[in-house]
N, C-alpha and C positions, 0 to 999 in steps of 0.2 A: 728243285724237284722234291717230290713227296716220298714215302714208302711205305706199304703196306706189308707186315708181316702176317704172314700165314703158318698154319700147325706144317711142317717137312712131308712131303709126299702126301699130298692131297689134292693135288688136281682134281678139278671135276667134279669135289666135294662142297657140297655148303657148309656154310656157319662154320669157317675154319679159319677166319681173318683173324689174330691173336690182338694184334696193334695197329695206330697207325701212326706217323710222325710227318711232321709238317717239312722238316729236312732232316740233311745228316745228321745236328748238331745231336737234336731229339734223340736220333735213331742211335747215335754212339752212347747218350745219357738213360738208354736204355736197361733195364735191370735183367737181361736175359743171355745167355748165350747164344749170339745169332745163328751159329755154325749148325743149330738145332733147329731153324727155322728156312722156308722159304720168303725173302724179301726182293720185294717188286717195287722199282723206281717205276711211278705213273707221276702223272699231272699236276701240279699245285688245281687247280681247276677241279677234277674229279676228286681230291682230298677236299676240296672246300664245298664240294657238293654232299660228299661224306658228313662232314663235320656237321654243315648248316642243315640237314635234314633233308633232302631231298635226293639223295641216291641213299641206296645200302647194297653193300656188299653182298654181291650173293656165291661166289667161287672165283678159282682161276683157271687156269690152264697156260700151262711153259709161263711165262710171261706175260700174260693179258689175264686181268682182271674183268671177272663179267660184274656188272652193277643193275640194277631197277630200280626205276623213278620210286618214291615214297612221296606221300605227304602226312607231314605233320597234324594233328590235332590235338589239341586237350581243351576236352568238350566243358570243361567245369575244375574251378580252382581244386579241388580234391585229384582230378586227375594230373595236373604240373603237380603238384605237393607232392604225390606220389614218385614220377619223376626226379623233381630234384631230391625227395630222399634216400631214393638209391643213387645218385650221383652222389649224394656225400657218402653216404657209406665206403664205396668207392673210393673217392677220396681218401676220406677216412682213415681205410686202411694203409693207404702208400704214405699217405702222412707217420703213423705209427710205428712203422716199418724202415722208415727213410731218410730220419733227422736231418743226415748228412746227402742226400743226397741233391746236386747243385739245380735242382730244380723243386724244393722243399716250399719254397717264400710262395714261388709264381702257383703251387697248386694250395695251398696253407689260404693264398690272399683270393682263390677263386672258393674254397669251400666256406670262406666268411663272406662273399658274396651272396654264394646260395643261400648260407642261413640266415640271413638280413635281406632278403628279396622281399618287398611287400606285395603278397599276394593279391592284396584288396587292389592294386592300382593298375591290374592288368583287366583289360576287358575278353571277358566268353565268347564263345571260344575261340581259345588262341589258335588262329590257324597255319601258325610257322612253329618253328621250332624253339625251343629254350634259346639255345645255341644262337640262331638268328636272332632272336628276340634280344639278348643280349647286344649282337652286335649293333644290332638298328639303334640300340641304348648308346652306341662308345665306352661300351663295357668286353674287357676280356670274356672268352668264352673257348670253352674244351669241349668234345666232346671225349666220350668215355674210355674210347681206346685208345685217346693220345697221354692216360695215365699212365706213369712208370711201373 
């Protein structure tokens, strides 16, 4: 099972998703105090629709998470560019902050991904996501709230 962490009492509310993790393991390697948050076990399914770009988060309520379809696009290599340089940033940051912490390598060995992606070999416009696109590769891929 997956879990979506949310800001504590916010039902109802959007744009309140904080995290998400793929299982427990993520969810204990988390750099938060959970007792501070609302966490909802949903779907490996609706997390991978998360992840791959084709749902977003839009609230919850008790226990049930509402979602909307998305689709992806980056109309022109400047718009991924753009993209993956706020994912490193991102990155980035947990990296700086995190030497020690046991998921340091697996996000260290995705932001030298990002920065070694050749943009020239992707064809306009991409109409899936980073994330997908990656995977169609057999390439790891994150999306940005499964950062520590």
């Amino acid at each position: 099972m997956a879990y979506f962490i949310f800001t504590k009492d916010s039902d109802n509310l959007e744009g309140t998703c904080y995290q998400i993790t793929e299982n427990i393991s993520d969810l204990n390697n988390l750099n938060i105090d959970q007792s501070n948050y609302k966490i909802i076990e949903d779907s490996i399914d609706n997390f991978n629709a998360v992840k791959y770009g084709t749902k977003d988060i839009v609230s919850y309520s008790g226990n049930i998470i509402t979602f909307k379809s998305i689709t992806s696009v980056y109309k022109t290599k400047q718009d991924l560019k753009g993209y993956i340089d706020e994912v490193i940033r991102f990155t980035s940051n947990f990296l700086k902050n995190n030497i020690n912490h046991p998921q340091f390598n697996q996000f260290n060995n995705y932001s030298n991904q990002l920065k070694n992606l050749n943009l020239d070999n992707i064809v306009y416009p991409l109409n899936i996501s980073l994330e997908q696109y990656f995977k169609d590769q057999n390439l790891p891929s994150f999306h940005t709230l499964q950062i520590p």
